[in-house]
N, C-alpha and C positions, 0 to 999 in steps of 0.2 A: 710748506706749500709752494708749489710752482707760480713763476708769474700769470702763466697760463690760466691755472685753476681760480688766482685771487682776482684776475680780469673776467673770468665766470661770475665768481658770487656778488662781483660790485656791478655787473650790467645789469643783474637780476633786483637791484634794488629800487625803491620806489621813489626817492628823491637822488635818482644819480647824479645830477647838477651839484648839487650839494658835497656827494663825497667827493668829487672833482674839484669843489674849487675851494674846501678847505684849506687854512696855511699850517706849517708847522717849521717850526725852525728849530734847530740841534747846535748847541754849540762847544767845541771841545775846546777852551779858552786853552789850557795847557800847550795845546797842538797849536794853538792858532790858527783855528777853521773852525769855518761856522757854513750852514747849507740851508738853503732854503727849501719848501719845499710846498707845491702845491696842488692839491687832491693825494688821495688815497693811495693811488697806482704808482704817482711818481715817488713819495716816498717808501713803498714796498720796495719797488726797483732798487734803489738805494740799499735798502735793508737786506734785501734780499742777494743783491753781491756781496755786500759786505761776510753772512753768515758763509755763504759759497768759498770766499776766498778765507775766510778765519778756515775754514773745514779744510783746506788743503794744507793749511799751515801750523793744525791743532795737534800735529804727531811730535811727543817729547817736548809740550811747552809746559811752562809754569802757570800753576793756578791764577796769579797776576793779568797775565792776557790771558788765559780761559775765558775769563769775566768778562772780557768783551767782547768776545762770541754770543755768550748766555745776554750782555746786555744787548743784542741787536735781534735776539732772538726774542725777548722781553716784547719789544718795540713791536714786532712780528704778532706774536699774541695779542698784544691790546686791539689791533688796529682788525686781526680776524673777529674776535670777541666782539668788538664795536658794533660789527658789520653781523654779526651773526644774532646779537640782541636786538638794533634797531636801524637794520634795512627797511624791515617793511613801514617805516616811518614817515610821515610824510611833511609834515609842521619844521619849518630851518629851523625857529626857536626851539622848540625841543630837540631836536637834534645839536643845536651850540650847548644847550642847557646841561643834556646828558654828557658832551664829549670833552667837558672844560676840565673836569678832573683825570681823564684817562689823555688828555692832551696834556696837564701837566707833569705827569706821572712820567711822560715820555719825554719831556724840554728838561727834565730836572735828573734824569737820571743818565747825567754824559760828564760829569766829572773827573774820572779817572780812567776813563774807559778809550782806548786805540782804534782807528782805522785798520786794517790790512792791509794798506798800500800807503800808509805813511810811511815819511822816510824813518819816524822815531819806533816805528815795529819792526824794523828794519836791525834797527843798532840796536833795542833791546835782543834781539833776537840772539845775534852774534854774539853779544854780550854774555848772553845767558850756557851759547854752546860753548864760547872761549876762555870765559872766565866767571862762571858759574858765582862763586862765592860771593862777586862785585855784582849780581846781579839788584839784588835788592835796593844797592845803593843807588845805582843808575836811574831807578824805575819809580824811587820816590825823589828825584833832585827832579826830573823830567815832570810829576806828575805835580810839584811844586809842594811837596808834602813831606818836606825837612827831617821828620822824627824819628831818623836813625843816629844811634851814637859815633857820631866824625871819628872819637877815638879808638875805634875799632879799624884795621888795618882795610879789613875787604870794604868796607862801608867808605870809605875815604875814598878808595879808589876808585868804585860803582860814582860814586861825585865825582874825582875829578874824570872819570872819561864821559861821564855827560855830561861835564861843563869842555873837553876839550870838543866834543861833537855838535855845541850848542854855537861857541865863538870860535871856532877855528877857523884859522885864513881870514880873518877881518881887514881884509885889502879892498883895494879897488877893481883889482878883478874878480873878490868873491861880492863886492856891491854889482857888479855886472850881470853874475851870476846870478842872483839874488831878484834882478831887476827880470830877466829873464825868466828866472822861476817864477817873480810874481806875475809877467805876463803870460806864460803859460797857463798859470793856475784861473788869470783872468777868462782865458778861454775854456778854461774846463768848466768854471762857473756859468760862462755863457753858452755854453752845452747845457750844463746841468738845467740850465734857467727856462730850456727850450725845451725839455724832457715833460714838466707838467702838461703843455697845449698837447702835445703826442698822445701821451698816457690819457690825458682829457677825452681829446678826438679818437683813441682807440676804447676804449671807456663805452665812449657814446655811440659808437660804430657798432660794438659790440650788443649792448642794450636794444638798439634798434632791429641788429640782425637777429637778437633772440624774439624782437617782438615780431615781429614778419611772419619768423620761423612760425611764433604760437599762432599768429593770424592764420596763417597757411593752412598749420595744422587744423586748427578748431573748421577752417574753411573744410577741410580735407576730411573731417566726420561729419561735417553736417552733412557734403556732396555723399560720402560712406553712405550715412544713415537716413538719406534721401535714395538714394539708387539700391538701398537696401529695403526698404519701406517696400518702395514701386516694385520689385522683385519679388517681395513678401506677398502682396496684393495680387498680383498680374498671377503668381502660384497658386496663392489660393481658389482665386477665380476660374482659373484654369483648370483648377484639380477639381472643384464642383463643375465646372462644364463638361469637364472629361469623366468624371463621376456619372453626372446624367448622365450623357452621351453612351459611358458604357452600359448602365442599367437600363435603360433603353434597347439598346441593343441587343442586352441579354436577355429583356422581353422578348423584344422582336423576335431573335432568334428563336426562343423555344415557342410563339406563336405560332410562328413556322412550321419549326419542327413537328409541331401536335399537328398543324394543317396537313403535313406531309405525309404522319400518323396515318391520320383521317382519312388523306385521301390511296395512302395504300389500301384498309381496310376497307373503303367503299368504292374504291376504284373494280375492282373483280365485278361486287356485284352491279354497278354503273353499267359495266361492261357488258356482263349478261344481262341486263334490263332492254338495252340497247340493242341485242340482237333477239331477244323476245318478241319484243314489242313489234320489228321487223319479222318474224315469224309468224306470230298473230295477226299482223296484218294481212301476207300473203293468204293465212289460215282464212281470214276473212275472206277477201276475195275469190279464192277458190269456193268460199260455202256462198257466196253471193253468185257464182257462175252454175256452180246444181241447181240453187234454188229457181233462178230464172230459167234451167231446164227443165227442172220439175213441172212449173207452174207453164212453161212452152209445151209439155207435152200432155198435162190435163187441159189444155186448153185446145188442143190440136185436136185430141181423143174426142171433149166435149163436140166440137164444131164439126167433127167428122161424125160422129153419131146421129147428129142432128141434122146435116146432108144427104148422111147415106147408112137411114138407117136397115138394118137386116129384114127383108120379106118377110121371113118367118115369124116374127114380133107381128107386124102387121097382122098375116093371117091368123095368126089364135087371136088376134082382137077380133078380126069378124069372123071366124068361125063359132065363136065360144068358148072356145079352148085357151085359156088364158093364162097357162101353166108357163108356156115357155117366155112369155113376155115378163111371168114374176122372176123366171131364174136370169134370163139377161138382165134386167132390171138390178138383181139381188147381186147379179157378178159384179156392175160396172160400178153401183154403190159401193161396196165392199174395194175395188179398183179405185173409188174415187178417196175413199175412206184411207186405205193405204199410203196415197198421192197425200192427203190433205198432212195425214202423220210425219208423211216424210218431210213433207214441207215445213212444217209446225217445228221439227227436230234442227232443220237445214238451218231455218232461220232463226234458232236460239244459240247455235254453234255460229252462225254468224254473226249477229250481234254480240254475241260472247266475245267471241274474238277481237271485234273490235274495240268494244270493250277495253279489253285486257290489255289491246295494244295502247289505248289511247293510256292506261294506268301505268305502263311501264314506261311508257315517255314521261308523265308526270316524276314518275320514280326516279326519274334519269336525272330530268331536269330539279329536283330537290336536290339530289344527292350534290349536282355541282353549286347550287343555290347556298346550301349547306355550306359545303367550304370555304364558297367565299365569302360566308358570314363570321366563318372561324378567320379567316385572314383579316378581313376591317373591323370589325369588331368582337368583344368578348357576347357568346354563348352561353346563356344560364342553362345551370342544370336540368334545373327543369323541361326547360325550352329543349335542350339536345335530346332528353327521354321521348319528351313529344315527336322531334322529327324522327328517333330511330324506331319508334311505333308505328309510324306512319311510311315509314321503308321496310320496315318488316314484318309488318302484321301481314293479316292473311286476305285477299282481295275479292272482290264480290266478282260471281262471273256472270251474273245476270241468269240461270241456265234454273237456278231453286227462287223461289218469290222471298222467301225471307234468309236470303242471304247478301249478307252484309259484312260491311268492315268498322272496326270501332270509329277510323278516319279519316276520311280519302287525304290523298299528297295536296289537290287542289286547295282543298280546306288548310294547310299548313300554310300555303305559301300566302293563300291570301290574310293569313292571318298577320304573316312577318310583313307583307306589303305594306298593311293598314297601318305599322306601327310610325 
């Protein structure tokens, strides 16, 4: 596992303070070094060169150092294991409690096991390519673990070259040397020692930046599923407004349209009612201008008779002779008789007429009355039977005594008035 990745799953943990300022110390007595180490990060780091630089150097070595590869890899596992049993932990006593055995697991298992940048994996190393058979010997005098037979030739030898590479040059300029190395090494230590606060503070860096992140996020669906809502709502709302709105319309529309119906179909006869009526009416006033001829000229006749009446009437009254007074008498009767007929005819073709004109106006004005009862409001069936009876039935002309209509227009309209 990358550092990258094990700096993931430890900012993700719920007491990170804790994997942070854990100690652990390693000591390779043999080597003479010993490392401190504190929180989880810094000694991954550690661990995690260590296996990197064994991997560059694991091609054609002996199972001897293999093993301490595998043991830093060891170290590597417990401390993911750890983390991946009780991160979500939050109690330090139980967390010291659980990690006292896999903490010791890991202090106890450095006995025989090399660095990769020790100078002693250095000289095993060359040991092993140059003189292979000595290797054995080398690598248990080093590791302090005597139990090869001295009297075997390569085994002797594997001794004395790591006893010449342990004391060799014991002068004052390898105490110098020596003095320098140890202050070198003092300064790696004090690197080393300043690696936890780092690993610490990137640790906490990290944890933080992931909690933000999740703040953000969870911020970032609530705003989602808040402007998702509103949009949900505002659609809805809007597709029933738009809903009515269309059904509505598509009332309206075809209200319309039947009006429009309507008024193609009654428009014609509208039309001719209209100019009927204005027919009728002229109709009338011409029978009202005979009739007051008529009645001007039996009255003219009458007043002139009675002025200037004929001799002849006269004399058969005082002769005796009173034949020709019965026949002028019989004529002008008979004259007056004709007169009164034609009048009697004039004046029912005139009132007829008007009549008729005044019903075709009614007619007129239903018909448009009608429609825009279909336009404001709905028309029951019934109610449209009744007006189209009373636009199409058959009309009284006044001209026969019992002629009649089932029911005048007047009577319709006042009936939809009263409602």
């Amino acid at each position: 596992m990358t550092q990258t990745e094990f700096r993931k799953i430890l900012s993700e943990t719920k007491n990170t303070k804790w994997f942070n300022s854990v100690e652990i110390n390693l000591r390779y007595t043999h080597l003479n070094l010993s490392f401190d180490f504190k929180g989880f990060g810094h000694i991954h780091r550690f661990v995690s060169q260590q296996i990197k630089g064994w991997e560059k150097l694991s091609e054609n070595l002996p199972n001897e150092l293999l093993a301490s590869k595998k043991h830093f890899e060891f170290i590597e596992n417990q401390l993911i294991s750890f983390i991946n049993s009780y991160g979500s932990q939050e109690n330090e006593s139980n967390l010291d409690s659980h990690f006292r055995n896999p903490k010791n697991q890991i202090q106890s298992h450095t006995g025989i096991h090399f660095t990769y940048d020790c100078p002693e994996t250095e000289f095993l190393i060359d040991v092993y390519k140059n003189h292979t058979q000595s290797f054995i010997g080398a690598y248990t005098y080093l590791t302090g673990n005597l139990n090869q037979n001295i009297a075997v030739k390569d085994n002797f030898n594997g001794y004395l070259l790591a006893y010449e590479f342990t004391l060799k040059d014991s002068t004052l300029i390898t105490e110098r040397r020596n003095k320098e190395k140890s202050s070198l090494s003092k300064l790696r230590n004090d690197f080393q020692n300043s690696l936890p606060k780092l690993d610490s503070e990137l640790v906490e860096h990290l944890k933080n930046s992931t909690e933000k992140y999740e703040e953000f996020g969870t911020s970032l669906d609530e705003f989602k599923e808040d402007k998702e809502k509103t949009y949900s709502d505002w659609f809805i709302n809007t597709k029933g407004e738009f809903e009515e709105f269309s059904n509505k319309s598509d009332e309206r529309l075809k209200e319309l349209e039947d009006t429009y119906k309507e008024k193609l179909k009654l428009e014609e006869p509208a039309l001719y009612w209209s100019k009927r009526g204005e027919k009728l009416k002229k109709q009338g006033w011409i029978a009202l201008g005979v009739l007051v001829g008529l009645v001007l000229i039996v009255v003219f006749s009458l007043g002139k008779l009675l002025w200037t009446t004929p001799e002849q009437i006269y004399e058969s009254f005082f002769n005796g002779d009173k034949s020709a007074a019965i026949r002028w008498s019989i004529i002008y009767i008979t004259f007056i008789s004709f007169m009164a007929f034609a009048i009697r005819a004039v004046t029912k073709v005139m009132f007829s007429s008007f009549h008729l004109a005044r019903d075709c106006e009614e007619r007129h004005t239903l018909t448009y009355f009608y429609l825009s009862l279909l336009k404001d409001s709905k028309v029951e069936k019934e109610e449209k039977q009744l007006i189209m009876q009373a636009l199409f039935s058959r009309a009284e002309t006044g001209l026969l005594k019992d002629d009649s209509s089932p029911t005048m227009p007047n009577d319709i309209i006042g009936k939809f008035m009263s409602k």
